[in-house]
Backbone bond lengths (Angstrom), bond angles and torsions (degrees), N, CA, C in turn:
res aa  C-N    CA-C-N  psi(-1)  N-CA   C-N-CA  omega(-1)  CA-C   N-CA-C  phi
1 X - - - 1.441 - - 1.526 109.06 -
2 X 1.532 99.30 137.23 1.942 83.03 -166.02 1.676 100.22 -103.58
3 X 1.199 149.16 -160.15 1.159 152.05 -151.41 1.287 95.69 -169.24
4 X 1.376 101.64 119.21 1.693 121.93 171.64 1.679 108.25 -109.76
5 X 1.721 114.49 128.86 0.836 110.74 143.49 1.262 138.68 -112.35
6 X 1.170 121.12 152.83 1.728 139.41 -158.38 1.676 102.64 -97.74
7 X 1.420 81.26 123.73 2.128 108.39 -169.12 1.430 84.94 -102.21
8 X 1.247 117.00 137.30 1.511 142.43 -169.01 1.715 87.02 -124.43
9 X 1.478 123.96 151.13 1.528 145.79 141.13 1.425 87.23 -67.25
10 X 2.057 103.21 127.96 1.219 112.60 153.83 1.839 107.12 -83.73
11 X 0.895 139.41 31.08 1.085 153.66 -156.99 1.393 122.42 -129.48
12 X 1.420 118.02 -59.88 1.455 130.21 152.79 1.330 136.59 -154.61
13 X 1.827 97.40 38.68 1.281 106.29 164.48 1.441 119.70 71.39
14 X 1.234 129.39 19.98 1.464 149.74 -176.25 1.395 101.78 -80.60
15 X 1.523 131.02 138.94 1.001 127.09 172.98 1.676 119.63 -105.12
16 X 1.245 115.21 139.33 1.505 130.44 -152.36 1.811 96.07 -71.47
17 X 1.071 96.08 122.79 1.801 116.47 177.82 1.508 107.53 -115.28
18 X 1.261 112.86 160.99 1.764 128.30 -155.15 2.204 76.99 -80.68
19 X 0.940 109.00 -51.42 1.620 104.36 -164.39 1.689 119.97 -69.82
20 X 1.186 101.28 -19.46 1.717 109.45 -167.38 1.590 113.09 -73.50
21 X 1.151 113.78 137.33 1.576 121.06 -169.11 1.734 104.34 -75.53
22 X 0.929 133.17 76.15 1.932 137.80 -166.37 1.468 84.46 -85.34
23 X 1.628 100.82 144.69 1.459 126.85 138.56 1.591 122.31 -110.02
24 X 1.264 97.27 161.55 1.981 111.28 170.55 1.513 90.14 -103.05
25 X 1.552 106.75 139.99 1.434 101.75 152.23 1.420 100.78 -123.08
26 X 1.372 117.42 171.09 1.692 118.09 164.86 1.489 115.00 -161.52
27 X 1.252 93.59 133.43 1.501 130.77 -172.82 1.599 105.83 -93.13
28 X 1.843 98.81 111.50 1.680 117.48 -153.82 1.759 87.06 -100.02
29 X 1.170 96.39 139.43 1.634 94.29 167.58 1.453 126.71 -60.12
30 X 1.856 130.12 -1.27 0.854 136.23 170.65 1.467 112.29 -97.83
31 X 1.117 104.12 8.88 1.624 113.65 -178.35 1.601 130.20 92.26
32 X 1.451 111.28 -11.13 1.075 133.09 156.37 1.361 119.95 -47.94
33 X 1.938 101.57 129.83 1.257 123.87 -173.54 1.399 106.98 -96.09
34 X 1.412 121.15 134.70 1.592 125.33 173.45 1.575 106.30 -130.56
35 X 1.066 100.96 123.71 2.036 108.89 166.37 1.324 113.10 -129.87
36 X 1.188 125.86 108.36 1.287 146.14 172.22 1.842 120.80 -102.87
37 X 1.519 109.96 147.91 1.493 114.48 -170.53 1.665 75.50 -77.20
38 X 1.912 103.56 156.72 1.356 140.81 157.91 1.572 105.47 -40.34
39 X 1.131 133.55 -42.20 0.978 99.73 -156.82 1.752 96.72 -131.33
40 X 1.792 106.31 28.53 1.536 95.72 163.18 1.422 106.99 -79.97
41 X 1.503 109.00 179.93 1.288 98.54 170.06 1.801 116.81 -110.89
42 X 1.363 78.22 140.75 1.916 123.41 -176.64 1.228 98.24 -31.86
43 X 1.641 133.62 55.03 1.533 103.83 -175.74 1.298 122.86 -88.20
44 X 1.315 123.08 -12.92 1.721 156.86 152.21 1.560 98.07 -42.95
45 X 1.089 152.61 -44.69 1.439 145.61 -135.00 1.757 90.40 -95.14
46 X 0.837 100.37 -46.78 1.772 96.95 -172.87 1.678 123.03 -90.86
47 X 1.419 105.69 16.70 1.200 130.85 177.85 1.497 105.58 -75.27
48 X 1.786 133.79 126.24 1.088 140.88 -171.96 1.637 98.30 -65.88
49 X 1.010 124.35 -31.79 1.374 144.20 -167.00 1.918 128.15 -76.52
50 X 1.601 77.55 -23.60 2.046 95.31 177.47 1.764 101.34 -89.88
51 X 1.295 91.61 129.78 1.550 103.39 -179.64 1.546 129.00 -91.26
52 X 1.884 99.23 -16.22 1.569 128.90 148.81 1.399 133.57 178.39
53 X 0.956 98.74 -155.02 1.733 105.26 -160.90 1.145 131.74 -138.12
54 X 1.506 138.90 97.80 1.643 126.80 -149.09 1.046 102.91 -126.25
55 X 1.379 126.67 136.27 1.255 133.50 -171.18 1.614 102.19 -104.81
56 X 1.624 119.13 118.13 1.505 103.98 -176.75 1.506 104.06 -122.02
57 X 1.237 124.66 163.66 0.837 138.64 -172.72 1.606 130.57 -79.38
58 X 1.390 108.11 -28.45 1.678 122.58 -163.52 1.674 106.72 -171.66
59 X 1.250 103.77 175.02 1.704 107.03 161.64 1.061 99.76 -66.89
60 X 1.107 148.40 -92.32 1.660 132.34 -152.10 1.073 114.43 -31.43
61 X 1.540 115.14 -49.78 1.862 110.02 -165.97 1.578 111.42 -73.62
62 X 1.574 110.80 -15.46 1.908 121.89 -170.61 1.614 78.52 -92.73
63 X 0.814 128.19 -79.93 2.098 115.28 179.17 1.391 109.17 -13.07
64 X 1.235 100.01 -76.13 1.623 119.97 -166.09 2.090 94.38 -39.43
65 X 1.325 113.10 -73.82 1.420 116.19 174.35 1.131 110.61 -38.13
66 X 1.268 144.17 -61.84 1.072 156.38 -156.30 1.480 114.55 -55.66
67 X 1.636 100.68 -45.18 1.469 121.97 -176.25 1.548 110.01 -67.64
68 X 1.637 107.24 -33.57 1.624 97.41 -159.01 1.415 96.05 -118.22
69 X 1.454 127.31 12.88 0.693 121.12 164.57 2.339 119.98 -84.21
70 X 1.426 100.91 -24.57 1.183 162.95 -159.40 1.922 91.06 -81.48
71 X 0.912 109.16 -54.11 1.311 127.39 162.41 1.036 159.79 -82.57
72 X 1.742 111.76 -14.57 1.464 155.08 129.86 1.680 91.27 -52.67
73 X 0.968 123.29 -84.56 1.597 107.57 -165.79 1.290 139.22 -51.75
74 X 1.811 89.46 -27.52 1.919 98.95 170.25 1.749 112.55 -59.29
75 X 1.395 102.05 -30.02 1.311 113.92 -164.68 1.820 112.04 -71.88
76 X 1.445 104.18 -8.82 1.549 112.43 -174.83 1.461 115.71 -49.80
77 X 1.115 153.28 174.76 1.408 162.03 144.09 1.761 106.00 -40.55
78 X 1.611 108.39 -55.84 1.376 108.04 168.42 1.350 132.45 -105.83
79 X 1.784 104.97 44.28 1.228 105.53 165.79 1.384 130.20 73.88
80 X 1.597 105.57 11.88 1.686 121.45 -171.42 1.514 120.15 57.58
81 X 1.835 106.85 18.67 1.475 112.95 135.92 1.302 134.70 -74.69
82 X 1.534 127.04 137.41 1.482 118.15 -152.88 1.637 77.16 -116.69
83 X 1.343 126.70 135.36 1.225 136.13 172.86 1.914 102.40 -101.29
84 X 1.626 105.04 143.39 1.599 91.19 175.39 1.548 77.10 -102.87
């Protein structure tokens, strides 16, 4: 018996169907934005360096992230410049 687990939109809670167009996004500890198709592969996820991992559902919900994520960074001290 095999065991399925169920991918939720961190976005709006939509549950992941065989047909639906999903993205990964990930949030880099340098502030860096990543959006990737569902079914490339995750090579970002196991990176010591990624701070997380969002499973979205569609364009709207990868927008929607995108935007407020987008907006957290403007809000930095330096302006969502990452200095090395």
């Amino acid at each position: 018996m095999a065991i399925r687990e169920a991918v939720i939109c961190d976005e709006c809670d939509a549950l992941k169907r065989e047909v639906n167009h999903w993205w990964r996004g990930y949030l880099r500890n340098d502030g860096s934005l990543y959006l990737l198709p569902w079914d490339s592969i995750p090579v970002l996820g196991s990176d010591a360096s990624t701070k997380s991992e969002v499973h979205l559902c569609g364009s709207n919900c990868a927008l929607r992230w995108v935007s407020a994520q987008m907006a957290v960074i403007a809000k930095t001290p330096e302006g969502g410049c990452i200095h090395a």
